[in-house]
C-alpha positions in Angstrom: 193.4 -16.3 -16.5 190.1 -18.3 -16.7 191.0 -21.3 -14.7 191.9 -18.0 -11.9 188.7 -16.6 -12.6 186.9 -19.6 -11.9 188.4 -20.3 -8.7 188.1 -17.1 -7.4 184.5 -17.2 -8.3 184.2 -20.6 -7.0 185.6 -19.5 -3.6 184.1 -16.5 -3.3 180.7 -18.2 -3.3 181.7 -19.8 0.1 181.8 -16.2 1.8 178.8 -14.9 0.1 176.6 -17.9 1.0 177.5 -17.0 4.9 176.1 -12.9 4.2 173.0 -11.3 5.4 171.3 -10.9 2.6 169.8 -7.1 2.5 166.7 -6.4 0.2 168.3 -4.1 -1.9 167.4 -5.6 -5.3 164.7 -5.2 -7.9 161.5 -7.1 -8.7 160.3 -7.2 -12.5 157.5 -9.0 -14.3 156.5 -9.3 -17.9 153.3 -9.8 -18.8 152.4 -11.3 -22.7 150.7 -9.5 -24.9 147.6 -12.1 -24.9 147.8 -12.3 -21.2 147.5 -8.5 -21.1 144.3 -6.5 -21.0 145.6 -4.0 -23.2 146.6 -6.1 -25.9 150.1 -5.6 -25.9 152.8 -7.0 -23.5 153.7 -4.8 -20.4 156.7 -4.8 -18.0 157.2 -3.3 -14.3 160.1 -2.9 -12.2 160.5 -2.2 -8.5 163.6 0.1 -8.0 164.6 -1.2 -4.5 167.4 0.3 -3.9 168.3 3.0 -0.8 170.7 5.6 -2.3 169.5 6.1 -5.7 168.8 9.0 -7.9 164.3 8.7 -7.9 164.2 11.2 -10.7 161.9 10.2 -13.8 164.2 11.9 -17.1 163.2 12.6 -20.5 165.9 12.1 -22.5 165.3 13.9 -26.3 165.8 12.6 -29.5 168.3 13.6 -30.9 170.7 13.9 -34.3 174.3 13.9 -34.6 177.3 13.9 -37.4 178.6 11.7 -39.0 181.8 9.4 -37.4 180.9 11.0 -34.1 181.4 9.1 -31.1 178.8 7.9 -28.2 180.7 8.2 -24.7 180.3 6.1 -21.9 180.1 6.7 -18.7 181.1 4.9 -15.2 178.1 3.4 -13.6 176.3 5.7 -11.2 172.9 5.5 -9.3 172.6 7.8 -6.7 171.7 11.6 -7.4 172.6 13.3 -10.0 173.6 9.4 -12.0 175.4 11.8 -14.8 176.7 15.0 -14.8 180.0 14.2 -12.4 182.3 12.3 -12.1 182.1 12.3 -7.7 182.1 8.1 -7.5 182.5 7.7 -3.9 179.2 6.5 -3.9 180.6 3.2 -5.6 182.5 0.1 -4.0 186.0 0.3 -5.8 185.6 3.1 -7.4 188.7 5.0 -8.4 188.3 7.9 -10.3 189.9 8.4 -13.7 190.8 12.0 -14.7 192.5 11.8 -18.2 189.8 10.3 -20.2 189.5 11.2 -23.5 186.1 12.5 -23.9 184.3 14.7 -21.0 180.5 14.5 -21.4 177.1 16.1 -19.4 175.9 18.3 -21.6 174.8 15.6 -24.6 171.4 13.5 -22.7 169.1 16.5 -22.0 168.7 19.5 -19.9 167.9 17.4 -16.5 171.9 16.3 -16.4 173.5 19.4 -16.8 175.4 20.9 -14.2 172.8 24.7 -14.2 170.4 22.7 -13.6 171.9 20.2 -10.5 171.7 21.3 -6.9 174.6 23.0 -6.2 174.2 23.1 -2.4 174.7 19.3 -2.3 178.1 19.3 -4.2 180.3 20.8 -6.4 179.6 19.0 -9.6 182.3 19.1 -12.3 181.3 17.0 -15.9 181.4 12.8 -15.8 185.0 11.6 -17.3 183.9 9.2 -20.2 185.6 5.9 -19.5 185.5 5.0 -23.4 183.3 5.0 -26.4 181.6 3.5 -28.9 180.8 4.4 -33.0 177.6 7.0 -32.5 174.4 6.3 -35.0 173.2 9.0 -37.2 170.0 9.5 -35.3 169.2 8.5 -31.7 165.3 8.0 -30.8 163.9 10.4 -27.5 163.2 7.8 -24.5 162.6 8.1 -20.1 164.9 6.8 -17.9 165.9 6.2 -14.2 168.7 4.7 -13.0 167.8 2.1 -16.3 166.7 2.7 -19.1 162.5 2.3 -19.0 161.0 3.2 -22.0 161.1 4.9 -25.6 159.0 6.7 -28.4 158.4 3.3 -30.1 157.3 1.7 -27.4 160.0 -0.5 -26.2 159.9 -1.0 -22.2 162.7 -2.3 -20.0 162.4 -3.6 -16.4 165.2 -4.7 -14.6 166.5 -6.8 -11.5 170.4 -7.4 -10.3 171.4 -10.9 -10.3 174.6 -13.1 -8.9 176.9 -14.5 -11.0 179.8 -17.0 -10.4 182.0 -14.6 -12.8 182.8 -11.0 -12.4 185.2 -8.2 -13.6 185.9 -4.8 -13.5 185.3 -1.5 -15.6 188.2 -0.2 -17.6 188.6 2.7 -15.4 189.4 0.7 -12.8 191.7 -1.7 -13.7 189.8 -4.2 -15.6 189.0 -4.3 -19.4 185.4 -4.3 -20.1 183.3 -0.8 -20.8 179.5 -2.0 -20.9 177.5 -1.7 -17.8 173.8 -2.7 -17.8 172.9 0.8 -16.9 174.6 1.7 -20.7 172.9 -1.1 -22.5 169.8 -0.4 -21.6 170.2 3.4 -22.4 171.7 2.6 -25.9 168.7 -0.2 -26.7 166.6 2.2 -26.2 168.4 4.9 -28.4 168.5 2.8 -31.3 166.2 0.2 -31.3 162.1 -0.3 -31.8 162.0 -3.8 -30.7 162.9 -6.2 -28.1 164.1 -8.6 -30.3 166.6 -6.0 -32.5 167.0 -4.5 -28.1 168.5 -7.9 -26.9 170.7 -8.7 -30.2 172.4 -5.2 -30.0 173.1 -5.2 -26.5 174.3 -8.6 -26.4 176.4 -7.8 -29.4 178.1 -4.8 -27.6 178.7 -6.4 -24.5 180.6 -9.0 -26.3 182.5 -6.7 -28.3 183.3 -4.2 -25.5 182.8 -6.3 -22.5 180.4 -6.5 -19.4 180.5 -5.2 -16.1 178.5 -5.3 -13.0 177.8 -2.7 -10.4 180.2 -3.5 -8.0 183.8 -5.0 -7.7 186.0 -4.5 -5.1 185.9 -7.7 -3.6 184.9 -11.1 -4.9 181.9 -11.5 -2.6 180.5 -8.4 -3.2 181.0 -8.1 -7.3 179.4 -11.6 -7.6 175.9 -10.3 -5.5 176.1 -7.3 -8.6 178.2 -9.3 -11.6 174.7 -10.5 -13.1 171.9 -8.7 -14.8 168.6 -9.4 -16.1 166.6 -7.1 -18.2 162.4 -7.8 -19.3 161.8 -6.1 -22.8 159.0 -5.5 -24.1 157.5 -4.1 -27.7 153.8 -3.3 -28.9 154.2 -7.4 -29.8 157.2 -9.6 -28.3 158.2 -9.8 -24.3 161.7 -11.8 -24.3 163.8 -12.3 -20.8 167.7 -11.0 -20.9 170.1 -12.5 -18.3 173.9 -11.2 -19.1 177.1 -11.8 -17.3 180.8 -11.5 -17.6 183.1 -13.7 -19.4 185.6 -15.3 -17.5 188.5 -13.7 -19.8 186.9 -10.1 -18.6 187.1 -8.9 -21.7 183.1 -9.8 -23.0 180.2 -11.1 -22.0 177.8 -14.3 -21.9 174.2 -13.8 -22.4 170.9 -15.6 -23.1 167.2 -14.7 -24.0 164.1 -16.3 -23.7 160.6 -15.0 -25.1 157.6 -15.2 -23.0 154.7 -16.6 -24.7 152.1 -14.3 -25.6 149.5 -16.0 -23.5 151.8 -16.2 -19.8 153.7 -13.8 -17.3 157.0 -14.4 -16.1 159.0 -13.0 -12.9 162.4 -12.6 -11.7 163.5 -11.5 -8.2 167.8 -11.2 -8.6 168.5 -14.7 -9.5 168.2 -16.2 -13.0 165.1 -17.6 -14.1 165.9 -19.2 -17.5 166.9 -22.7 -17.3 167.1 -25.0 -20.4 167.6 -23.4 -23.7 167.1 -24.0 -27.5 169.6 -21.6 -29.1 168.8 -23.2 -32.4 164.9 -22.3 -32.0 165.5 -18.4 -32.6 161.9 -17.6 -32.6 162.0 -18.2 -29.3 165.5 -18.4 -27.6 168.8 -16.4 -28.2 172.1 -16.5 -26.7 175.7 -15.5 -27.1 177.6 -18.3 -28.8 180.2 -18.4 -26.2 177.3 -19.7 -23.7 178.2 -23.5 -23.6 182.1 -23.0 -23.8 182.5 -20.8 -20.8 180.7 -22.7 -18.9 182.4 -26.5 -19.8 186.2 -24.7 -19.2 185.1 -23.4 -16.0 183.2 -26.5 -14.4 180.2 -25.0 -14.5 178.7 -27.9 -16.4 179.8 -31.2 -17.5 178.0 -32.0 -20.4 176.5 -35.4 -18.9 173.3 -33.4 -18.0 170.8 -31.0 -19.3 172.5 -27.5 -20.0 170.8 -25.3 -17.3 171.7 -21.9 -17.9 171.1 -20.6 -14.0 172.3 -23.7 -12.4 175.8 -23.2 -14.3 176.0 -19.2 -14.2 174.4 -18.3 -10.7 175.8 -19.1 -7.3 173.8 -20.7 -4.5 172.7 -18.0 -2.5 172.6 -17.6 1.4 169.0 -17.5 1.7 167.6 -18.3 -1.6 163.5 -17.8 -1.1 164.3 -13.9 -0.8 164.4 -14.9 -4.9 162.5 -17.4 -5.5 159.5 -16.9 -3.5 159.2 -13.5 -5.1 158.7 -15.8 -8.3 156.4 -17.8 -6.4 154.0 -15.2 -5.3 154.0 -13.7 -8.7 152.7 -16.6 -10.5 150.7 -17.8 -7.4 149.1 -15.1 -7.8 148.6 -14.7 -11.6 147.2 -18.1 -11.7 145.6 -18.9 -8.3 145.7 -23.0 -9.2 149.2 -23.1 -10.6 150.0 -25.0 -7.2 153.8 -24.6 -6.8 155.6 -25.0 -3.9 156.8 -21.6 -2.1 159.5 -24.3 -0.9 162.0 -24.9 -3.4 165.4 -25.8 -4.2 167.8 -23.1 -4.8 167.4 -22.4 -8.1 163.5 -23.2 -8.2 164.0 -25.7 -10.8 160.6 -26.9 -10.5 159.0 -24.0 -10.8 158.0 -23.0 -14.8 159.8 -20.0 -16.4 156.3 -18.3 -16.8 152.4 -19.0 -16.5 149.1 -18.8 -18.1 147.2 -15.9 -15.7 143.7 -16.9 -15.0 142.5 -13.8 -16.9 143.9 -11.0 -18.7 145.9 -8.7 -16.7 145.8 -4.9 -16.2 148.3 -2.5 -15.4 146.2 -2.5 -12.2 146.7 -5.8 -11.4 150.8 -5.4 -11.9 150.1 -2.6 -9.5 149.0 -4.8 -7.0 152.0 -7.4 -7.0 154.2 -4.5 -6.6 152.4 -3.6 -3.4 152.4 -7.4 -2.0 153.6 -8.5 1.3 152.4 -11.9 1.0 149.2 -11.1 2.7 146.8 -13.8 3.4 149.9 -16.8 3.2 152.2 -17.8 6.0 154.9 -15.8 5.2 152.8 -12.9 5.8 155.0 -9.8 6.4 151.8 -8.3 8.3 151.8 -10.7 10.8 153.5 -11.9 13.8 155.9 -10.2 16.4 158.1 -8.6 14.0 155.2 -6.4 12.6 154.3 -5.1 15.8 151.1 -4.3 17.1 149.7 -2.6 14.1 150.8 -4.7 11.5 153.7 -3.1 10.3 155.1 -5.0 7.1 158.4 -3.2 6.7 161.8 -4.8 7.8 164.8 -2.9 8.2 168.5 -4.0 7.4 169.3 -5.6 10.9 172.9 -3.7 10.5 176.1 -5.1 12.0 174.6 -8.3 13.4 175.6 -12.1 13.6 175.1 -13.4 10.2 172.8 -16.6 9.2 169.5 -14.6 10.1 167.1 -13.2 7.8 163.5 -12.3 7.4 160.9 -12.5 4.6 161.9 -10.6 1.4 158.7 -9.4 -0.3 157.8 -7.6 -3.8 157.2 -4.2 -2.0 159.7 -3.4 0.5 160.1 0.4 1.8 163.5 1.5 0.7 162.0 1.8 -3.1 163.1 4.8 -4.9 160.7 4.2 -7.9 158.0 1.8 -9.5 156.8 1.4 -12.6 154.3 -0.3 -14.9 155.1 -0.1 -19.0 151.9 -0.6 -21.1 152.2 -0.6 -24.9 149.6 -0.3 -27.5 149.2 -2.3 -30.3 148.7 -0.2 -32.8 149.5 3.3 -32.1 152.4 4.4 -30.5 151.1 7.5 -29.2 149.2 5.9 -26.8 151.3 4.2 -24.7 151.2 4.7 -21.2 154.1 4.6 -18.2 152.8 4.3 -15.4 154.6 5.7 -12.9 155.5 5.5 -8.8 158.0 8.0 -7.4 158.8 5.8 -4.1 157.5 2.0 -3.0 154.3 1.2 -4.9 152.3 0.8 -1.1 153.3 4.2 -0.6 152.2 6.6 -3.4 149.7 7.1 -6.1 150.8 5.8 -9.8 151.4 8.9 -12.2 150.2 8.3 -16.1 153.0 9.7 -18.5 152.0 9.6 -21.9 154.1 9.4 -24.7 153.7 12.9 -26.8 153.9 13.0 -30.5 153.0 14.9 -33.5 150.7 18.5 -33.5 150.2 21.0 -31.3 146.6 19.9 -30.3 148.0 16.8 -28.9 150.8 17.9 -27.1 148.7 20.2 -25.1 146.2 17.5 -24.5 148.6 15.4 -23.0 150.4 18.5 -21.1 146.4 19.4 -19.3 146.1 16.0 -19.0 149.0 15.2 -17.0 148.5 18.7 -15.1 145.9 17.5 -14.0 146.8 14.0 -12.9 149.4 15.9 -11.1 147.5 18.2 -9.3 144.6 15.5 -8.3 147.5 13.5 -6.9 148.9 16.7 -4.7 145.6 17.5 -3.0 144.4 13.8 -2.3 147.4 13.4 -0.5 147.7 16.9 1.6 144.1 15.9 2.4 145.4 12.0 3.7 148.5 14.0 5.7 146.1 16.5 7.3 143.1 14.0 7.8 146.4 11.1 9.5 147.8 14.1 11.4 144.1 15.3 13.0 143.1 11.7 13.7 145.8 10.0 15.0 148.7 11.6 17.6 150.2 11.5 20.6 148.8 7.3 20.7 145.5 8.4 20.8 142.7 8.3 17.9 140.5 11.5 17.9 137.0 11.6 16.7 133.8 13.9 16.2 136.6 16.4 15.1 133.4 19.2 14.2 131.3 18.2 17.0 131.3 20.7 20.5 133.3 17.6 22.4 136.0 15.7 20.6 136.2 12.1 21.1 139.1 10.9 22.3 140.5 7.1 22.9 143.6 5.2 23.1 145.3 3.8 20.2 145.6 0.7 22.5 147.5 -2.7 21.3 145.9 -6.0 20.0 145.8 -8.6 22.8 147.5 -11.3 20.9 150.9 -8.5 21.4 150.5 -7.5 24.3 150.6 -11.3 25.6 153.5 -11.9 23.2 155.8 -9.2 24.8 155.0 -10.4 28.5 152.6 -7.5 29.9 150.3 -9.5 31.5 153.6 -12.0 33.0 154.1 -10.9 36.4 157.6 -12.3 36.0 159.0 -9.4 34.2 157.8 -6.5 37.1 160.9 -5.7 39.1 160.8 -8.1 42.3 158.7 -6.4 45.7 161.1 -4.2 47.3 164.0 -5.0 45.5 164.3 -2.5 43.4 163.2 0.4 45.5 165.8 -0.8 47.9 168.5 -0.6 44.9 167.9 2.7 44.1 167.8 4.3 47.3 171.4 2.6 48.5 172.1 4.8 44.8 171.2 7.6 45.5 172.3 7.7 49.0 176.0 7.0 47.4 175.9 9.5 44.9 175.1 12.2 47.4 177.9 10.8 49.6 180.3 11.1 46.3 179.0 14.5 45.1 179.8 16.3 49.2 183.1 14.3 48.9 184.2 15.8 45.3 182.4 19.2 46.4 184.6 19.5 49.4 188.0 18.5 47.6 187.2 21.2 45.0 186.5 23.6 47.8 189.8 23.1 49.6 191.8 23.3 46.3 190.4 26.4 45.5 191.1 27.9 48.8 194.6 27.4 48.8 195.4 28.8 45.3 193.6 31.7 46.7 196.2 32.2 49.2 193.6 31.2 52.3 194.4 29.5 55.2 192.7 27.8 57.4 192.2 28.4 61.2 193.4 25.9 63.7 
């Protein structure tokens, strides 16, 4: 079974290396706690993915009986992510209908079926695919498609990796039940700190196996098989990288903590290299994580162990990883000096950095929105951006593979962003900051966490009213003020003034050269053309008196007309 696992995995890294690679992955960074202005470590997370459900959820705390029984569910990521059990949204999917437990009622008001649109489909409650021993009490936390945060603080970010192993869901003919959509939902049920976060869902995953996001083929479960997760409490920030096993039936993992004083990165590929699993202040791991990786060829013990080199397949166009790592620290620490040219696993690149100051939730902000302005990869640039700078780049679709343009931190198919802050000392004051669509696009939201009396909940309610409502006007008044100014490719102006001024939009020189306006070469030839469409139109006219005549006589005769000779 391994030595098959390995060589599928082993072959199936020939066809993914020959894919388009779309940007539909996540971007996360972890700040330290020293490296962050607010004392305490924050996380972020770009949700870059097309099809999934953008909906912020509270989920409550909540207590439950003894012996009882946690259910869990089949991945799912588009709207409503629980609640049903429709999985055609998945690749593989098959769905299974005599599971033992049926949930949606049990993770908050948001999920259950009154309160889903019934105009978009008949929902009917998720099937469990298994379960695990419930806890006596689990904490309230908010979620998206992941897990993000809870009421002691403990933040998750998360971005999809490869891996050289996959498997598949118990439901669907494989044998493990953890996805990292669960894990991240039950470390933030039960746990108030990264550290106890990372040993309980490693420990799961090992005892109930690992999954990834997709598997109906080997090329596309290894683009999903890997995960990485940044968590954070008021004190630690550790990296989490899980995979499969190659039996299927459990999971290999690894952590790293980020010092207190740096920030870290990862952009769908692996970022932890050499490890110390015998230095637990700063390193843990499964124990399996040498062994699967010997019996599989994945490392032979002659060199370094390097936990990303031996897990994570070479990748079709590796910088739309690694130079997402790059710019991150480039720009955290404008001196760092690396190379945004790299080999494919970015060996030389350091697993975090010292920032040149202390960072704010601001500043995290601003990566998200980055494009690589002002560097030669920039996305606002050049011929593909058009004439006004236009940094978005859309899936090419059904073309001939080996092409591939720039991948950035922001891209425009984001359903969500977010920024984690923690406080040091008082859990009531931590902050998510929050981005319903691509960071570049919308205004960041501050949820607070709520706790304790009356006065404060209602604080926090007006406060967040507010926010709300400032957020609404400011951006009717950017729609009407966008919609007034600039239509129809012309820019008006003196809008209150007896005569409005109006000019042409017009297009930068530099384009209009690049797309051959001023190249006499691409007019149609003198004459030719003009002579081309008359001889046209002369032969439809000729065609249409031919076909109108045939009609004619047909329909004379069945009328029983004849005609006069």
């Amino acid at each position: 079974m391994r030595v098959t696992v390995a060589v599928l995995a082993i072959a199936a890294c020939a066809e993914v290396c020959a894919r388009y690679v779309d940007p539909e992955k996540c971007t996360a960074i972890l700040v330290g706690a020293k490296a962050s202005a607010t004392g305490s470590p924050m996380t972020t997370q770009t949700n870059d993915c097309g099809d999934c459900d953008f909906r912020l959820v509270k989920v409550p705390a909540k207590d439950h009986a003894p012996g009882s029984r946690r259910p869990v569910i089949l991945v799912g990521q588009p709207y409503p992510r629980y609640g049903n059990h429709h999985c055609g949204h998945l690749r593989g999917c098959v769905l299974m209908v005599n599971q033992l437990v049926v949930v949606g009622e049990d993770r908050g008001p948001v999920y259950t079926k009154a309160n889903l649109d019934k105009s978009l489909f008949t929902w009917t409650d998720t099937p469990a695919i298994g379960s695990i021993p419930q806890v006596n009490h689990t904490f309230g936390y908010v979620e998206g498609v992941y897990g993000i945060m809870n009421e002691h603080q403990l933040g998750i970010g998360e971005s999809t990796c490869t891996s050289k192993l996959w498997t598949k869901p118990v439901s669907q003919g494989g044998k493990a039940l953890l996805d990292i959509t669960e894990l991240s939902r039950i470390a933030l049920e039960r746990s108030k700190t990264a550290r106890e976060a990372i040993v309980l869902m490693g420990s799961l995953a090992e005892q109930y196996g690992y999954y990834g996001a997709a598997w109906d083929t080997p090329e596309i479960a290894m683009d999903e098989a890997g995960e990485a997760l940044t968590v954070t409490d008021p004190k630690e920030g550790w990296m989490f990288h899980i995979l499969p096993d190659d039996s299927g039936t459990s999971a290999v993992w690894v952590a790293q903590r980020v010092p207190d004083d740096h920030i870290a990165a990862i952009g769908n590929q692996f970022v932890i290299h050499h490890i110390n699993i015998t230095d637990t202040a700063n390193f843990l791991a499964s124990a399996n994580v040498y062994d699967v990786a010997k019996r599989n060829g994945f490392w032979d013990e002659d060199t370094e162990f390097d936990f990303t080199a031996a897990y994570a397949p070479k990748q079709p166009n590796q910088y739309s990883m690694t130079r997402r790592v790059w710019r991150v620290l480039s720009l955290a620490n404008s001196t760092i000096g690396l190379n945004p040219f790299t080999d494919a696993f970015a060996t030389d690149y350091p697993f975090s950095v010292q920032p040149d100051a202390p960072l704010t939730p601001a500043d995290l902000m601003r990566f998200q929105r980055d494009h690589y302005e002002g560097t030669s990869f920039d996305l606002t640039q050049g011929l593909a951006a058009g004439p006004y700078g236009d940094p978005n780049r859309y899936s090419p679709g059904q073309v001939t593979p080996g092409g591939s343009f720039e991948r950035s931190i922001s891209v425009y198919k984001a359903t969500y962003s977010y920024v984690t802050t923690a406080h040091p000392t008082n859990e009531n004051k931590a902050v998510l900051w929050f981005v319903s669509q691509a960071a570049i696009h919308d205004k960041a939201l501050a949820i607070f966490q709520s706790q304790g009396d009356d006065a404060l909940v209602t604080y926090l309610t007006n406060v967040c009213a507010s926010f709300a409502a400032d957020a609404h006007s400011g951006f009717s008044a950017v729609f009407a003020s966008l919609v007034t100014h600039f239509h129809d490719g012309y820019i008006m102006s003196n809008l209150t003034s007896s005569t409005i001024g109006v000019q042409a939009m017009g297009y930068p020189l530099w384009w209009l050269q690049a797309v051959g306006y001023y190249n006499s070469s691409t007019s149609p030839a003198s004459g030719s053309s003009t002579v081309l469409a008359t001889v046209g139109y002369v032969v439809l006219v000729f065609l249409a008196l031919g076909l109108g005549f045939s009609v004619g006589q047909h329909s004379i005769r069945l009328k029983g007309y004849a005609f006069i000779k």
